[in-house]
Biopython code that builds the backbone (N, CA, C, O; Angstrom):
import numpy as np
from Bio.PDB.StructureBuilder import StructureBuilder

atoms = [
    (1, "UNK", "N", (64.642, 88.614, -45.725)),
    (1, "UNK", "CA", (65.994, 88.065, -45.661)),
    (1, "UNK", "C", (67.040, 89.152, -45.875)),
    (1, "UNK", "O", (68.025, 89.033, -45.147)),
    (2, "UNK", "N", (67.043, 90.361, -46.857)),
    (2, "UNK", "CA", (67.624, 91.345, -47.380)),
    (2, "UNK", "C", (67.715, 91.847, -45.816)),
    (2, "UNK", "O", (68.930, 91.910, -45.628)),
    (3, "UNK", "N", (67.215, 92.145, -44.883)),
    (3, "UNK", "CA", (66.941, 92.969, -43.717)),
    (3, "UNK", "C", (67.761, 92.157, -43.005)),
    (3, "UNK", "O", (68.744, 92.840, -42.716)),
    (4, "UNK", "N", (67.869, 91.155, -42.607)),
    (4, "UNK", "CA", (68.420, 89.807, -41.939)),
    (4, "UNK", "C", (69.955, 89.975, -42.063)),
    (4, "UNK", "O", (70.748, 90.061, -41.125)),
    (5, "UNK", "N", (70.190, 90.000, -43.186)),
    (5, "UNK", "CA", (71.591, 90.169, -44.036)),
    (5, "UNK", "C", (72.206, 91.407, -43.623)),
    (5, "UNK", "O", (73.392, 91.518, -43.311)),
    (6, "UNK", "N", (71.286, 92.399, -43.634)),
    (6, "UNK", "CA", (71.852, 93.862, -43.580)),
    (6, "UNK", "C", (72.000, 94.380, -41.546)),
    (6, "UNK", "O", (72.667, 95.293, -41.060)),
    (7, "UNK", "N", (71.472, 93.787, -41.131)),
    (7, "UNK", "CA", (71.822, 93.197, -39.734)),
    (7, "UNK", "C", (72.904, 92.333, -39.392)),
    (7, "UNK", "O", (73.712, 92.461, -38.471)),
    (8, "UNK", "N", (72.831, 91.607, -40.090)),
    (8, "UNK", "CA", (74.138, 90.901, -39.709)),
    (8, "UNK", "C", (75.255, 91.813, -40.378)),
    (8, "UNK", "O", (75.724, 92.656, -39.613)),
    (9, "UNK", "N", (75.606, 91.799, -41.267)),
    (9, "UNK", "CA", (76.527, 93.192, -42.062)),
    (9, "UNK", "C", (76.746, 93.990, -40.608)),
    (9, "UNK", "O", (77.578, 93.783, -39.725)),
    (10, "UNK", "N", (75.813, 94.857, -40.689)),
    (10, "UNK", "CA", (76.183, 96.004, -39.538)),
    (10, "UNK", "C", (76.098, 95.419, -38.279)),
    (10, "UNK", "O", (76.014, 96.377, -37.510)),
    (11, "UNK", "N", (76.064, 94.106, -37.452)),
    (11, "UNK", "CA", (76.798, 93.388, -36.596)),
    (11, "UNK", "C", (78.128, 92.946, -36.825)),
    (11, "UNK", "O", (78.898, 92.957, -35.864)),
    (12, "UNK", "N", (78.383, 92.700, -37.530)),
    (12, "UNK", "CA", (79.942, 92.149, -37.725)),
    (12, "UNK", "C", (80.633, 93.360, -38.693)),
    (12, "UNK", "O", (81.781, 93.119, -39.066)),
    (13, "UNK", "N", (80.027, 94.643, -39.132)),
    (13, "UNK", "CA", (80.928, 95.539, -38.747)),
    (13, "UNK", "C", (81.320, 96.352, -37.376)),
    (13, "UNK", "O", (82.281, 97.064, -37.087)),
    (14, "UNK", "N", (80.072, 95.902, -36.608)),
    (14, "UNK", "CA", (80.219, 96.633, -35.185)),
    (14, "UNK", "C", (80.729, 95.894, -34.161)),
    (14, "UNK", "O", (80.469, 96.373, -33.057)),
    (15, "UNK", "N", (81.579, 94.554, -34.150)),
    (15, "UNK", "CA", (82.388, 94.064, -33.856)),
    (15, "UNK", "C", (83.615, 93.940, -34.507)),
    (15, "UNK", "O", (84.574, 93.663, -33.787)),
    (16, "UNK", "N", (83.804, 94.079, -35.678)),
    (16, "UNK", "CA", (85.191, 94.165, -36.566)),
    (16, "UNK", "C", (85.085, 95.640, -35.779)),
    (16, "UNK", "O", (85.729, 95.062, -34.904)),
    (17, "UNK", "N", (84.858, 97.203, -35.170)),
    (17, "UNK", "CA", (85.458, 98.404, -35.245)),
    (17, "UNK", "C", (85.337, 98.036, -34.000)),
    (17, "UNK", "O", (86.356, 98.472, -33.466)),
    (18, "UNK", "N", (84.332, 97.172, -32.732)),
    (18, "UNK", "CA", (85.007, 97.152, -31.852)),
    (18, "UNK", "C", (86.369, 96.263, -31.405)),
    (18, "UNK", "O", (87.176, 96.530, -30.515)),
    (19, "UNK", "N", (86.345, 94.980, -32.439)),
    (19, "UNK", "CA", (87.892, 94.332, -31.986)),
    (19, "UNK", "C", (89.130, 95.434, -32.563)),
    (19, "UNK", "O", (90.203, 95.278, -31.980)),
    (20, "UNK", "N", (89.116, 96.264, -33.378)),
    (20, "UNK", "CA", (89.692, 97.076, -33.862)),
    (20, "UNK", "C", (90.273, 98.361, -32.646)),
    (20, "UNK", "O", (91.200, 99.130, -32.898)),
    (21, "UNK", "N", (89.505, 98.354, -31.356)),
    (21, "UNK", "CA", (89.555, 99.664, -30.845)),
    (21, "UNK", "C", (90.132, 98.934, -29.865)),
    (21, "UNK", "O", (90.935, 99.552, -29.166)),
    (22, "UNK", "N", (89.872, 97.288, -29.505)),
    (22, "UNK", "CA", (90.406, 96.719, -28.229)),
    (22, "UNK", "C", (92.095, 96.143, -28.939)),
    (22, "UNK", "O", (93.151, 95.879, -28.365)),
    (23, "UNK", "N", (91.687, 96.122, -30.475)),
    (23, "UNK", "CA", (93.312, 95.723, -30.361)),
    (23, "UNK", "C", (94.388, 97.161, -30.690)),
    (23, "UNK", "O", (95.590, 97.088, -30.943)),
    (24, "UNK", "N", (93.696, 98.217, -30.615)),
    (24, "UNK", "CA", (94.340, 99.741, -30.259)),
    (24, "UNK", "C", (94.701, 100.038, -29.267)),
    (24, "UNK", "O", (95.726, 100.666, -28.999)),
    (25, "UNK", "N", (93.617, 99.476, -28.317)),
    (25, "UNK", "CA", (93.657, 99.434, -26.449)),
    (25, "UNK", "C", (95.170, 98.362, -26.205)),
    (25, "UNK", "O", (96.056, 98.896, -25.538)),
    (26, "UNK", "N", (95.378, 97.290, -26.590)),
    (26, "UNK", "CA", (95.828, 96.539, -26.431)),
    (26, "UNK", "C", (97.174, 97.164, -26.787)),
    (26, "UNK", "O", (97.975, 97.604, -25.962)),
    (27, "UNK", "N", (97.303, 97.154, -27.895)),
    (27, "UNK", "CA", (98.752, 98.256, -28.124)),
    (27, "UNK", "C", (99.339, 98.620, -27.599)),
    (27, "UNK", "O", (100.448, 98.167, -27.314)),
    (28, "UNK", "N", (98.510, 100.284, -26.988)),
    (28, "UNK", "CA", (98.627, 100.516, -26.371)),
    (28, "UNK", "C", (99.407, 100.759, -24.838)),
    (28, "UNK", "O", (100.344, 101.463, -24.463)),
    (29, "UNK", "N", (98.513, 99.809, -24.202)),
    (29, "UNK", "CA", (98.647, 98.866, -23.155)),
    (29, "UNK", "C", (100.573, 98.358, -23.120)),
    (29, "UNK", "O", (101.509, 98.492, -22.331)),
    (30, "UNK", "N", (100.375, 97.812, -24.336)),
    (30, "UNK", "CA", (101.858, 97.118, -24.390)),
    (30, "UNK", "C", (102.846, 98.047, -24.632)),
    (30, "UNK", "O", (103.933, 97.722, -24.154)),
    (31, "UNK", "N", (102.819, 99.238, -25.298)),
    (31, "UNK", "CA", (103.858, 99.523, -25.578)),
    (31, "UNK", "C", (103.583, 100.885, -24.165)),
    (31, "UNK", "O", (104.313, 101.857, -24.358)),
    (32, "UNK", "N", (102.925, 100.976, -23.242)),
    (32, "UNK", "CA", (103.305, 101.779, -21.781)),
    (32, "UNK", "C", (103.634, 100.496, -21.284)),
    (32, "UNK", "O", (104.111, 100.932, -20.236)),
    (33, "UNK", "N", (103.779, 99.196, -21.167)),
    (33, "UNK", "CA", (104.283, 98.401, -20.396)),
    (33, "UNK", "C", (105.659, 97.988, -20.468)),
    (33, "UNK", "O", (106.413, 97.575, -19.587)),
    (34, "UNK", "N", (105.874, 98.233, -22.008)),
    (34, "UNK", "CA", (107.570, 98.357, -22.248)),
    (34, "UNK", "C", (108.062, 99.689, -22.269)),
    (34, "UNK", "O", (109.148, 99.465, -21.735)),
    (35, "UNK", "N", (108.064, 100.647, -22.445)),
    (35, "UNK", "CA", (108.086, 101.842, -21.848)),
    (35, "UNK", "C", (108.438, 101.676, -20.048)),
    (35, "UNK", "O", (109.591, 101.844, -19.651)),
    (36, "UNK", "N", (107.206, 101.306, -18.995)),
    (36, "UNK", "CA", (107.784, 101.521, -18.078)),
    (36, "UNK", "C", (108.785, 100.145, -17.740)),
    (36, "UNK", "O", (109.574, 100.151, -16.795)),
    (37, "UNK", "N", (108.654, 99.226, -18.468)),
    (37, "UNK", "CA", (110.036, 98.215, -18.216)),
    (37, "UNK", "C", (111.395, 98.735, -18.386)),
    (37, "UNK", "O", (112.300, 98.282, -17.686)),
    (38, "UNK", "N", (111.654, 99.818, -19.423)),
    (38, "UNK", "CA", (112.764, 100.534, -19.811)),
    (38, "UNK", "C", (112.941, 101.186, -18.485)),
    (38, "UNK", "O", (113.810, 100.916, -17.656)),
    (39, "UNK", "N", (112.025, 102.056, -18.398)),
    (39, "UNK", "CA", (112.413, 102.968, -17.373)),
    (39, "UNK", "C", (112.808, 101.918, -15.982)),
    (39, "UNK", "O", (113.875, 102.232, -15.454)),
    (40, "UNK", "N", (112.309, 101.100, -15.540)),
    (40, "UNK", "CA", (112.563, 100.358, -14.516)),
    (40, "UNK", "C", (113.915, 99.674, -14.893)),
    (40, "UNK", "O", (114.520, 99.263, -13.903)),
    (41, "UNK", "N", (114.459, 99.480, -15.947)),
    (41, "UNK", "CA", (115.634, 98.849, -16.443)),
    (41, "UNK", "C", (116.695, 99.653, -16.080)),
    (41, "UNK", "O", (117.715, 99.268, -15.509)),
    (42, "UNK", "N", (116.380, 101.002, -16.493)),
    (42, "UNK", "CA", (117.240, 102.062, -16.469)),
    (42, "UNK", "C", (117.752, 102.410, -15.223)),
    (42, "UNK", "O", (118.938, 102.655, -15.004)),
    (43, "UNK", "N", (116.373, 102.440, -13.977)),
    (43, "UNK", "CA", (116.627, 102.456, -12.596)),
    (43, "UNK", "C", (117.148, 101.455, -12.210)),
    (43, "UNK", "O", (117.518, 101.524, -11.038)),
    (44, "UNK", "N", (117.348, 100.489, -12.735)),
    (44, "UNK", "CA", (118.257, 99.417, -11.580)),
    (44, "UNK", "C", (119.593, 99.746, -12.229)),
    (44, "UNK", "O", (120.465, 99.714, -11.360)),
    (45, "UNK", "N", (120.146, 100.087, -13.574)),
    (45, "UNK", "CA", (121.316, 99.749, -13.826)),
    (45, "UNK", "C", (122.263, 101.156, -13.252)),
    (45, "UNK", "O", (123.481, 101.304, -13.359)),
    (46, "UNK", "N", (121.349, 102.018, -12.678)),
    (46, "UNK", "CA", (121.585, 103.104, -11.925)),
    (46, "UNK", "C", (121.644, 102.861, -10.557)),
    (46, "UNK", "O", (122.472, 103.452, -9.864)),
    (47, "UNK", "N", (121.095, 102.301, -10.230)),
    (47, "UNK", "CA", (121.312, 102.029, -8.328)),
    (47, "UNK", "C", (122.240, 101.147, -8.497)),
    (47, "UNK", "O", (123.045, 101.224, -7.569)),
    (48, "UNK", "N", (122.522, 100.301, -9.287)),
    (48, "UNK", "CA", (123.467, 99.266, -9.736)),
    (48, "UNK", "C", (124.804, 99.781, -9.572)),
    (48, "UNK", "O", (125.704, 99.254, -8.918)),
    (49, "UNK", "N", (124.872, 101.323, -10.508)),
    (49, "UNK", "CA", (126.061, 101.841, -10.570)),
    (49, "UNK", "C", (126.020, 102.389, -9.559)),
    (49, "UNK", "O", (127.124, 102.068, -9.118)),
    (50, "UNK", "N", (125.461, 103.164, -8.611)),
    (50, "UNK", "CA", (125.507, 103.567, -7.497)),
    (50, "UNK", "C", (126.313, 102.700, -5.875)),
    (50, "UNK", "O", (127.227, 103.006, -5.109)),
    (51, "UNK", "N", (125.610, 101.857, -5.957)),
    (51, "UNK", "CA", (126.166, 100.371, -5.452)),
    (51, "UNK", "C", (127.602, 100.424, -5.844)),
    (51, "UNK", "O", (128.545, 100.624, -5.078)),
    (52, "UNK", "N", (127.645, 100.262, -6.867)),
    (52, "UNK", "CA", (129.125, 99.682, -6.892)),
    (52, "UNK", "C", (130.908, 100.811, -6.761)),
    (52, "UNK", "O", (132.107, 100.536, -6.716)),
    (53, "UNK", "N", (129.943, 102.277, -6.746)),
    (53, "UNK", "CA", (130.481, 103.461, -6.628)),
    (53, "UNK", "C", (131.063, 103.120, -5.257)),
    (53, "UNK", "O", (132.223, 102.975, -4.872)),
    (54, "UNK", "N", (129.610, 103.022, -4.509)),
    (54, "UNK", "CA", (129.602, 102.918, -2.610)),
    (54, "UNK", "C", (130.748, 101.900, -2.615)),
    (54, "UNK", "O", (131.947, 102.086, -2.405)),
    (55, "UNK", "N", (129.961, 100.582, -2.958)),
    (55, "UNK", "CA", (131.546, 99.758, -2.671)),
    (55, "UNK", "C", (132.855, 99.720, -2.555)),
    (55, "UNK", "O", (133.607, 99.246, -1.704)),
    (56, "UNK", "N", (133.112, 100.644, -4.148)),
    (56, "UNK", "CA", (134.746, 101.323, -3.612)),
    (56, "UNK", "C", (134.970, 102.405, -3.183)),
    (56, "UNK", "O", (136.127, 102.786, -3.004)),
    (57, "UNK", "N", (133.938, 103.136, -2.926)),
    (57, "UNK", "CA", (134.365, 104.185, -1.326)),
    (57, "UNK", "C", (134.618, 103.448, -0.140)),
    (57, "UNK", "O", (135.460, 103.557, 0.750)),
    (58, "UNK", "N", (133.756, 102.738, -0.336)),
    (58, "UNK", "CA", (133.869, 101.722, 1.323)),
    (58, "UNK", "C", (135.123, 101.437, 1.419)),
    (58, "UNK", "O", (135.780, 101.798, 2.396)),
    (59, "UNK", "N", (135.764, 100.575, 0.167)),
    (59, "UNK", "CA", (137.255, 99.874, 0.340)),
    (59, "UNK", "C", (138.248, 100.872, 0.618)),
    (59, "UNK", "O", (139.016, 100.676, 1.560)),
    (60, "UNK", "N", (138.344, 102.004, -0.130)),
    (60, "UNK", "CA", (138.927, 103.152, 0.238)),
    (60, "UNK", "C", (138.777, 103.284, 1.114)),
    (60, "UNK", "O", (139.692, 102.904, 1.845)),
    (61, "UNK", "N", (137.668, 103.848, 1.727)),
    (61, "UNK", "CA", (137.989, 104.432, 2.952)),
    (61, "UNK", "C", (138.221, 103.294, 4.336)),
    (61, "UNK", "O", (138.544, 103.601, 5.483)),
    (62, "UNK", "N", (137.954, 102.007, 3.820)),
    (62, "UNK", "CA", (139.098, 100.909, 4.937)),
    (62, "UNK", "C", (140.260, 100.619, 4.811)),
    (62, "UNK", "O", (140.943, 100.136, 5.714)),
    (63, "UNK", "N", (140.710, 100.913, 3.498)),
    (63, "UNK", "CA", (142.292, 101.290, 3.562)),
    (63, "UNK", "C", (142.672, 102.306, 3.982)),
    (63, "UNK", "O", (143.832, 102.249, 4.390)),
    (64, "UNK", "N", (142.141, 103.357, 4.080)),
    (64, "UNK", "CA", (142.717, 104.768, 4.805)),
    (64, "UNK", "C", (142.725, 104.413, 6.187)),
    (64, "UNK", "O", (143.762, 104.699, 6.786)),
    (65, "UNK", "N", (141.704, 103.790, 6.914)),
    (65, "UNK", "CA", (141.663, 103.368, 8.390)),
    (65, "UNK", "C", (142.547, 102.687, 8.482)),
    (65, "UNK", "O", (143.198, 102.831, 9.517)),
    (66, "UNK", "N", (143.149, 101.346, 7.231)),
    (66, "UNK", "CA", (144.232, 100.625, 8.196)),
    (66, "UNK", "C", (145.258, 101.260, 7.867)),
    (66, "UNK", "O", (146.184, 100.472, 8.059)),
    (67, "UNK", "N", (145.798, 102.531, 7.356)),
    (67, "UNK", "CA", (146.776, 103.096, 6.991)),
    (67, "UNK", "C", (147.000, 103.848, 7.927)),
    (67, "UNK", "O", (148.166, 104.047, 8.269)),
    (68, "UNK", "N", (145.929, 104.463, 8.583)),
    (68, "UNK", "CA", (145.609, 105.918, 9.863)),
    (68, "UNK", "C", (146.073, 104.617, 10.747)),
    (68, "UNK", "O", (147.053, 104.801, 11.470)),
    (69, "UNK", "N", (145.606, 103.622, 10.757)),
    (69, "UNK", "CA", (145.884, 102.534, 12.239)),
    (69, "UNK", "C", (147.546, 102.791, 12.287)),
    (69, "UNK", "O", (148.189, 103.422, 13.126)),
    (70, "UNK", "N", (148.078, 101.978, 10.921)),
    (70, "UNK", "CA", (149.376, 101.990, 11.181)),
    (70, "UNK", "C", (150.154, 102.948, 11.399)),
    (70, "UNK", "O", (151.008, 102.757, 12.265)),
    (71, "UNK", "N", (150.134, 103.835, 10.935)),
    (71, "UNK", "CA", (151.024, 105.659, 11.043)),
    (71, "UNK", "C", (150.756, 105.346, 12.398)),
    (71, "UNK", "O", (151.599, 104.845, 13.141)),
    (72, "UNK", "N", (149.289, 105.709, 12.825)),
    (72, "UNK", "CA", (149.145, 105.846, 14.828)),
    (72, "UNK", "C", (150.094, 104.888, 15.285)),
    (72, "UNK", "O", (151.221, 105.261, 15.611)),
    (73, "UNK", "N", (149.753, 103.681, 15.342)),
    (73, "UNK", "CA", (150.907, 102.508, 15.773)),
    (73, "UNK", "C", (152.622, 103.628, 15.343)),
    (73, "UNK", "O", (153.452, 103.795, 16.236)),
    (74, "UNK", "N", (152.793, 104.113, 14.211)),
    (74, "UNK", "CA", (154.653, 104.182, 14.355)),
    (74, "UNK", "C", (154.300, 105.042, 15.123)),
    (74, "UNK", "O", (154.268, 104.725, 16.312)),
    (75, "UNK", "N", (153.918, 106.396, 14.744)),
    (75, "UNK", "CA", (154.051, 107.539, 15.868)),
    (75, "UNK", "C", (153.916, 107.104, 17.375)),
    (75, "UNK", "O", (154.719, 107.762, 18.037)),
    (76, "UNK", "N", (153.413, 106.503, 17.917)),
    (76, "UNK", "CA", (152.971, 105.739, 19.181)),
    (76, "UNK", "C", (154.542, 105.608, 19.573)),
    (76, "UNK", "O", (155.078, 106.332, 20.412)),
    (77, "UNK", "N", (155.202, 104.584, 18.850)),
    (77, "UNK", "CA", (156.243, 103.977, 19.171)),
    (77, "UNK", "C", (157.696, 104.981, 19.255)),
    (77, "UNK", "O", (158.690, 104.810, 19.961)),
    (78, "UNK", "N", (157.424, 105.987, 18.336)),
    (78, "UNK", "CA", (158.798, 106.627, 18.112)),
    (78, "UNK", "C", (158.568, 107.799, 19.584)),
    (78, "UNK", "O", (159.487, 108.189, 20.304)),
    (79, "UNK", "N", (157.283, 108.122, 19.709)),
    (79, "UNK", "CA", (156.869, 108.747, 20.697)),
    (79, "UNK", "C", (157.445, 107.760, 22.072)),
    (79, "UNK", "O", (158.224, 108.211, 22.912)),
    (80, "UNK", "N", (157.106, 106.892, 22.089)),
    (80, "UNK", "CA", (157.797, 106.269, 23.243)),
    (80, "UNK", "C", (159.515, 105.827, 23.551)),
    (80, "UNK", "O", (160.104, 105.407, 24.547)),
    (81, "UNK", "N", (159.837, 106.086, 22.474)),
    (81, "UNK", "CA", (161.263, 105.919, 22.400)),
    (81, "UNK", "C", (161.561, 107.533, 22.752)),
    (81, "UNK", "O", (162.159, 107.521, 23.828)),
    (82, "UNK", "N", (161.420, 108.701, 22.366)),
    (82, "UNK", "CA", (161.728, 109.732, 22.965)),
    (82, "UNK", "C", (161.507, 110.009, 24.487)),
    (82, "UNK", "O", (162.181, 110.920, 24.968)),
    (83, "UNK", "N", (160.782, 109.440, 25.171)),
    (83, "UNK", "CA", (160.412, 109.282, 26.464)),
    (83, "UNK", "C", (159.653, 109.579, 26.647)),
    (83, "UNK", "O", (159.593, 109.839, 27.848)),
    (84, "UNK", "N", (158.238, 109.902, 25.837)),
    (84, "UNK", "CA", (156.489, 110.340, 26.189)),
    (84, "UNK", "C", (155.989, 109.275, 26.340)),
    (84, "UNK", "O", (156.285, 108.082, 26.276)),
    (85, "UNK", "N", (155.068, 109.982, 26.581)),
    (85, "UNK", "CA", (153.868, 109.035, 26.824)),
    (85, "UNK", "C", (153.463, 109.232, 27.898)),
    (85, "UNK", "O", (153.479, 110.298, 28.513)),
    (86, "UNK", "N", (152.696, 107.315, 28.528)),
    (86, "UNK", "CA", (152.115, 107.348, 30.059)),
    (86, "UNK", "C", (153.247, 107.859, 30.817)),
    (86, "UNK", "O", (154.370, 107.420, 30.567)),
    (87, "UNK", "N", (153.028, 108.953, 31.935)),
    (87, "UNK", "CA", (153.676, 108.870, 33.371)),
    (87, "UNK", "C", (153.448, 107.777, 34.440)),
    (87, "UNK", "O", (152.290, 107.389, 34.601)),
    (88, "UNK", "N", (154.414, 107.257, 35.165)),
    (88, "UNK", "CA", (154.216, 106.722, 35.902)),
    (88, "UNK", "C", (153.314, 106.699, 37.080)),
    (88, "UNK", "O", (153.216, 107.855, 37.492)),
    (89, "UNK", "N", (152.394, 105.616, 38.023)),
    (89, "UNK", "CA", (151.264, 106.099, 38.413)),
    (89, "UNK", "C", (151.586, 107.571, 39.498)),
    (89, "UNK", "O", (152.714, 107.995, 39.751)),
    (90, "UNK", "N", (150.599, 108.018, 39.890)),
    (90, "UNK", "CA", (151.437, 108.971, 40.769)),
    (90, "UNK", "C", (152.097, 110.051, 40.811)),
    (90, "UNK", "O", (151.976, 110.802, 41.779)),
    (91, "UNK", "N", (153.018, 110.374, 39.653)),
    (91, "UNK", "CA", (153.993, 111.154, 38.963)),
    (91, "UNK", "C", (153.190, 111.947, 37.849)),
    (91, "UNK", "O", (152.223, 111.765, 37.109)),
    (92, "UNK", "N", (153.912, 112.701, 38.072)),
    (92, "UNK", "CA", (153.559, 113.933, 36.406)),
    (92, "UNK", "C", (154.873, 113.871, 35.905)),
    (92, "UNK", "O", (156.005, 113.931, 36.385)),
    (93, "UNK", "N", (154.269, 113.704, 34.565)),
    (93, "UNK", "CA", (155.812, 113.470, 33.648)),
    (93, "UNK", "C", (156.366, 114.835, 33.572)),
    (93, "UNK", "O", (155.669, 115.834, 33.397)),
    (94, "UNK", "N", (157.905, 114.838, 33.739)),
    (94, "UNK", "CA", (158.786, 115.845, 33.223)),
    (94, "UNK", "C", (158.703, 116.855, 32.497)),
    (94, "UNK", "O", (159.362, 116.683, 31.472)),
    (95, "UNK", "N", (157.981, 118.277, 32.550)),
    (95, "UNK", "CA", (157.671, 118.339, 31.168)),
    (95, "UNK", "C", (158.779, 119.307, 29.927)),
    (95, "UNK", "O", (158.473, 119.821, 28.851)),
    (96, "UNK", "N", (160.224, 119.240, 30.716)),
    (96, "UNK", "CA", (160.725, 119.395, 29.561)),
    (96, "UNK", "C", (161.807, 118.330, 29.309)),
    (96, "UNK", "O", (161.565, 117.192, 29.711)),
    (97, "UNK", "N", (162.947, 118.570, 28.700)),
    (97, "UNK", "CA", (164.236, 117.548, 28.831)),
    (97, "UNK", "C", (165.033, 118.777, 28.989)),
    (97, "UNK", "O", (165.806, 118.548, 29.919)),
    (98, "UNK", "N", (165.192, 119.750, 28.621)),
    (98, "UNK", "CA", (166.158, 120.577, 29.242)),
    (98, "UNK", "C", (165.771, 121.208, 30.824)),
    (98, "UNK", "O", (165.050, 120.897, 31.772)),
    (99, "UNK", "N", (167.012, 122.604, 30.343)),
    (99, "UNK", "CA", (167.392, 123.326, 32.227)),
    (99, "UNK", "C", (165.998, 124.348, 32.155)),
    (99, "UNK", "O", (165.493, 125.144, 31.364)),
    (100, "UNK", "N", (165.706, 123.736, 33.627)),
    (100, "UNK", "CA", (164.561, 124.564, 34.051)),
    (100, "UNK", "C", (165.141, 126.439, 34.614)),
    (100, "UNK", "O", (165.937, 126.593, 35.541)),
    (101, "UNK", "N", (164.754, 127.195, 34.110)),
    (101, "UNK", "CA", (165.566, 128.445, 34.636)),
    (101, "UNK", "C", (164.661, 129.113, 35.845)),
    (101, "UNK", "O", (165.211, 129.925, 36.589)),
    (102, "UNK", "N", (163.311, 128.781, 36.034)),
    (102, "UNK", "CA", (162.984, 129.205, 37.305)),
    (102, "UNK", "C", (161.842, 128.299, 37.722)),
    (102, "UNK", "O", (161.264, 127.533, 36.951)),
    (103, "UNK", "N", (161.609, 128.429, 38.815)),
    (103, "UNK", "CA", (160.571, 127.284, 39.826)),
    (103, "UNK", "C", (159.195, 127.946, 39.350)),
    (103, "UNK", "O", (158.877, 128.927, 38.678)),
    (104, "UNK", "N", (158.530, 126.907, 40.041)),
    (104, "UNK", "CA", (157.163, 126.966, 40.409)),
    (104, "UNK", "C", (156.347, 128.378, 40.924)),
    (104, "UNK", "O", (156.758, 128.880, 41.971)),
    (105, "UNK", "N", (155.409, 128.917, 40.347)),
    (105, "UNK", "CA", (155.111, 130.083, 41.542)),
    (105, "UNK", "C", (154.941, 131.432, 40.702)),
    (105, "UNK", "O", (154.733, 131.653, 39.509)),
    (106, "UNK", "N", (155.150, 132.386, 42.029)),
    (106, "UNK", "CA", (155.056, 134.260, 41.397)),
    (106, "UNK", "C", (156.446, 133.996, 41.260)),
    (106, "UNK", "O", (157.207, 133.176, 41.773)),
    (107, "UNK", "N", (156.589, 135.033, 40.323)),
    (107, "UNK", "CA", (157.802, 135.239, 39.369)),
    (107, "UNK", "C", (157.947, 136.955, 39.944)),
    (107, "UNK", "O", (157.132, 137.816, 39.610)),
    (108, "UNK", "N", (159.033, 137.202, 40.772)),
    (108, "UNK", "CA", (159.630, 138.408, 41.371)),
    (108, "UNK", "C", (160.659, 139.436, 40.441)),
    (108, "UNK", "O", (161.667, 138.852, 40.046)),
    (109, "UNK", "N", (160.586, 140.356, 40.185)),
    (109, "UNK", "CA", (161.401, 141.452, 39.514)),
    (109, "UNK", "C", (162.795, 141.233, 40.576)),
    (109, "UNK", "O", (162.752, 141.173, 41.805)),
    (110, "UNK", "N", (163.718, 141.161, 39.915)),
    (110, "UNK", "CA", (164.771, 141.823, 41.260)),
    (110, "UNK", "C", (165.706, 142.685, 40.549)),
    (110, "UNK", "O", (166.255, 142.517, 39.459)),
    (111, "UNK", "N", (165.786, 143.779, 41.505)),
    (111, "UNK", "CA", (166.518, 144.203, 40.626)),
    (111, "UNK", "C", (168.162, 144.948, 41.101)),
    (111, "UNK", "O", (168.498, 145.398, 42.196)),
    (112, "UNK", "N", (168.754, 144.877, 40.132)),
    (112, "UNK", "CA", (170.319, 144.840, 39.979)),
    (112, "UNK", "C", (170.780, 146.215, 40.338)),
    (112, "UNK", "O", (171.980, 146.491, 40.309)),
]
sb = StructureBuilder()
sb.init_structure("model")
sb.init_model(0)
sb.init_chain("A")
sb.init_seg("    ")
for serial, (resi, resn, name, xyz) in enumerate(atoms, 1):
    if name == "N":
        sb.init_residue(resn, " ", resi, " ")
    sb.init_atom(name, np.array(xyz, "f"), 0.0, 1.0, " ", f" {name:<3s}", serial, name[0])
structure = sb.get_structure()
């Protein structure tokens, strides 16, 4: 019976050091699983901020477009009030508003 006893003893110490090593394993286990939850936490609240960086570049830079729209629109207009723009079909526009001092062509020395 003494032998019986001393078997069982060193069975249920050799399960008490192995639940001992699985609840080390287990630990373990958990604390790399919160570990990489952090790190995965960390990466979203970073693409997160990233995101929301982009977003107001985006808005910016569609207010600069409707700002570039409108300037183009005045210049357009004040340009057409000076008399540019399209020529008529056919025609080449004018290209100065003042006096033309010589024509088309070779340009002759003459001399005085």
């Amino acid at each position: 019976q003494k032998e019986e006893i001393l078997k069982i003893k060193e069975n249920i110490l050799d399960l008490s050091q192995k639940q001992n090593e699985q609840k080390a394993g287990i630990e373990r286990l958990i604390n790399s699983s919160n570990n990489e939850k952090k790190e995965l936490e960390d990466l979203y609240q970073e693409k997160k901020a990233v995101l929301e960086e982009t977003k107001k570049d985006k808005n910016a830079l569609m207010e600069m477009e409707r700002q570039l729209t409108a300037k183009e629109k005045e210049i357009k207009k004040k340009l057409e009030r000076y008399g540019y723009g399209n020529a008529p079909e056919g025609k080449f526009a004018w290209p100065t508003s003042g006096i033309l001092t010589s024509g088309f062509g070779y340009r002759q020395k003459t001399r005085f």
